[in-house]
Structures are given as structure tokens and as C-alpha cells.
N, C-alpha and C positions, 0 to 999 in steps of 0.2 A: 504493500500500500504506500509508504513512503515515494518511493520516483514516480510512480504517477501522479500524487498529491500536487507534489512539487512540481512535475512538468505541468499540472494543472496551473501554476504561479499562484500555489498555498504557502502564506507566511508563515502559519503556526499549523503544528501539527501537535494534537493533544488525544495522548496516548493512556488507557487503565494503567496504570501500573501493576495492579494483581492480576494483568494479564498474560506476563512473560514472568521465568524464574529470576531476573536481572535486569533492570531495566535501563543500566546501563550503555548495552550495547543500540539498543533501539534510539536512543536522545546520540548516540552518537551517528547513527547513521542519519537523524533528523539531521543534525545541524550540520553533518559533511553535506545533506542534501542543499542547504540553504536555508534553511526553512528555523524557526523559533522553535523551541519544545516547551510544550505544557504535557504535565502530570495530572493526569484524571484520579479522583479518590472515593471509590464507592461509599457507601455511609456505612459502613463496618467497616471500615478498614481505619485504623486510626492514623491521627495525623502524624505521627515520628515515623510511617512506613516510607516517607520521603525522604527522609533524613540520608538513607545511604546516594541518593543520587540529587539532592536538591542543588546541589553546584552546578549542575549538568542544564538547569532546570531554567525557565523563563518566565512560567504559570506554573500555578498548582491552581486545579480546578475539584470543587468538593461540590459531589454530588448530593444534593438535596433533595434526592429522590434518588428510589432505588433502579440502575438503567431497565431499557427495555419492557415497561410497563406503563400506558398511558393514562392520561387523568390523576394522576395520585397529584397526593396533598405533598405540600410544600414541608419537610422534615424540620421544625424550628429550633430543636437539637443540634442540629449540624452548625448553629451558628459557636457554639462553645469550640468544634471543630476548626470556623474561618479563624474566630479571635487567636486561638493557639499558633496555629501558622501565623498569622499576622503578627502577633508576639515574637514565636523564634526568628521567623524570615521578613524581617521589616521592608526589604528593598524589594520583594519578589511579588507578581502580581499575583492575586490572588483574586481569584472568580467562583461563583458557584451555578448550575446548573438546575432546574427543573423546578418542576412548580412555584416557580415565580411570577409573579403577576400583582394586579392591582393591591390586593388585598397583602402582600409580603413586601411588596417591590423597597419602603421605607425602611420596613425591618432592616434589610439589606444595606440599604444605604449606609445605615446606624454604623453596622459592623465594620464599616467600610472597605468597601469591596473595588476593584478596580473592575473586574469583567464581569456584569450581570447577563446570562443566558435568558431570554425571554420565549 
């Protein structure tokens, strides 16, 4: 998926992380590609699972819903999740993902977020 993203002329490319045993080597082949790496983080998965590759990193996106299931409610747990990363990783953007909308969109803002998924 990588060289076609990019021959697509995709900036960021944002990957699960609990999707490979290493998620090293993939943020490497992102950014040989050109392209920014963001870290996707299912809502189990906690926020230190980034810690071994956050150097590597551009985004950490935390998902606020669980992927691959539509309609669900906006998770408002996972905000303890953004703060933590915004805490350790000051300079690194941090976005969250799904069930966002009118009714959260503020929430959001509070925690401050640089990339809201709508």
C-alpha cells in the first residue's frame, strides 16, 4: 500500500500500529516513500505502545471508536488517552478519529487536538 499511496501524491500515510509485529520498519519505508507517518491507536491499545517508534512518528492518531464499525458513539475515555500523549509528546501532532461531530466536536477542541477526523 505504501508506493501506490504515494505515487497517489499522499503526504501522510497513517498506519494501526497493532497491525505489524514492528512498526518500525513500515514509518521507514513511509518516509523513504516521501510521505509523513502517522500512528493509528485502536482504543485498547494504550498510549506508551508508541513509545518504541514515536521518533519515527509525525501523528499519533487515537481512535475514538472502535475501527471498522459504523455509527458508534464517540468513546469520551479516549480523551485521558489524547491528554497522555499530548503530555509525553508535546511537539507531535496528535488527532483523533471517529465519532466526532457536533455534539463532541468542543470536547475535542478542549483537549487540544491538532487533526480532528470528521
Amino acid at each position: 500500500w505504501i508506493a501506490p499511496m504515494a505515487d497517489a501524491g499522499v503526504d501522510l500515510y497513517t498506519f494501526h500500529v497493532e497491525s505489524v509485529s514492528d512498526p518500525s520498519p513500515v514509518c521507514r519505508k513511509v518516509r523513504e516513500a516521501g510521505m509523513k507517518v502517522g500512528l493509528a491507536l485502536k482504543p485498547n491499545t494504550p498510549a506508551d505502545f508508541v513509545a518504541r517508534c514515536i521518533d519515527e512518528a509525525d501523528v499519533v492518531l487515537v481512535m475514538t471508536v472502535e475501527p471498522g464499525f459504523g455509527g458508534q458513539k464517540f468513546m469520551v475515555n479516549m480523551m485521558d488517552k489524547v491528554s497522555e500523549l499530548r503530555q509525553r509528546y508535546p511537539n507531535i501532532d496528535i488527532g483523533v478519529d471517529g465519532g466526532v461531530g457536533p455534539n463532541t466536536i468542543d470536547l475535542c477542541a478542549k483537549v487540544i487536538f491538532m487533526i480532528i477526523m470528521i
